[in-house]
C-alpha positions as CSV (number, residue, x, y, z in Angstrom):
1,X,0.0,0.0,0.0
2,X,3.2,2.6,0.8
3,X,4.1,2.0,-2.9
4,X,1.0,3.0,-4.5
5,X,1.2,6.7,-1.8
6,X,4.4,6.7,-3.1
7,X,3.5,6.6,-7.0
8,X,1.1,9.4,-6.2
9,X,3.9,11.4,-5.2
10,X,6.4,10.9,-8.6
11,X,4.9,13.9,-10.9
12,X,5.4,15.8,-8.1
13,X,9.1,15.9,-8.7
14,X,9.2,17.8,-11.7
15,X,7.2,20.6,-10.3
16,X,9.0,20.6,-7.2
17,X,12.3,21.0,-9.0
18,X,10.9,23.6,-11.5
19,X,9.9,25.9,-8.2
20,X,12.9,25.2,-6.7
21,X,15.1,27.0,-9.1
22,X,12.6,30.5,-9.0
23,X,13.3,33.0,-6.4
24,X,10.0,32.0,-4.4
25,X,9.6,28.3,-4.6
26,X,6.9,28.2,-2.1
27,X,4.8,31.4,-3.9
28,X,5.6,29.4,-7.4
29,X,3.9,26.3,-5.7
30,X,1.2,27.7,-4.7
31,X,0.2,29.9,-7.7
32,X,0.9,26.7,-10.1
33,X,-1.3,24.6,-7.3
34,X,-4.4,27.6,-7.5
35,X,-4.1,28.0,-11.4
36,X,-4.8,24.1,-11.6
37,X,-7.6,24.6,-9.6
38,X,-9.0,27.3,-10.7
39,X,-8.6,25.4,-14.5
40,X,-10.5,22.4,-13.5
41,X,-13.2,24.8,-12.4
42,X,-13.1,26.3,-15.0
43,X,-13.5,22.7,-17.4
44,X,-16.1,22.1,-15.3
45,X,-18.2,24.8,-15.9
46,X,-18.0,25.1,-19.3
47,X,-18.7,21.6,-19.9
48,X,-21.7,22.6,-21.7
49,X,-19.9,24.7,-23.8
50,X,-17.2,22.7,-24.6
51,X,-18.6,19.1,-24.8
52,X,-15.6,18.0,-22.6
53,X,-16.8,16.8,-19.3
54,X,-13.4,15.9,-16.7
55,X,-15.4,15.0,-13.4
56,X,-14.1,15.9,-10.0
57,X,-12.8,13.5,-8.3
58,X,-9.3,12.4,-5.7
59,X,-7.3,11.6,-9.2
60,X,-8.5,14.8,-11.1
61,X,-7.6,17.0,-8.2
62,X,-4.3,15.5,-8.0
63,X,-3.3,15.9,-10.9
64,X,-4.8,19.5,-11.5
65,X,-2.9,20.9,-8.1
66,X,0.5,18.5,-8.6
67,X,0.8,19.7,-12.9
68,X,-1.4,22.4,-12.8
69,X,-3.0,24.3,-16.2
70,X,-1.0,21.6,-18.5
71,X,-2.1,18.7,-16.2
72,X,-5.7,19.6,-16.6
73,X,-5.2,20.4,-20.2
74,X,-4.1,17.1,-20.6
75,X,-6.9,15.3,-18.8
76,X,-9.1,17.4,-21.2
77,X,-7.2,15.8,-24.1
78,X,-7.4,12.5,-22.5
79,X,-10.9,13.2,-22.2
80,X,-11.6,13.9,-25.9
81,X,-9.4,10.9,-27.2
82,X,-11.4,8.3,-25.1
């Protein structure tokens, strides 16, 4: 069970070692964190609009705060493919 918390965790390092070369690494987080956020909001409103619907869910969220705007971009993609 550690191993699967563990796999969570892995595209976590790429962001982590982008904000760590910025002069705010905890500011860079946070904004990257909010801007995935606010885009899976955002895909979830206009749902209607776009014919794309990416539910909410423990995975989506992950990946939206961990990757932020190109995470949730490419759950959108994912979304349209299947």
């Amino acid at each position: 069970m550690r191993f699967l918390s563990v796999l969570w965790l892995l595209p976590a390092i790429p962001l982590l070692l982008l904000c760590s070369r910025n002069d705010a690494p905890i500011r860079t987080g946070l904004s990257s964190a909010a801007l995935g956020l606010s885009g899976l909001a955002a895909a979830c409103i206009l749902t209607p609009v776009t014919g794309v619907a990416v539910s909410v869910n423990f995975f989506t969220t992950a990946v939206s705060v961990l990757l932020g705007l190109p995470g949730v971009a490419g759950m959108m993609v994912l979304t349209m493919l299947s």
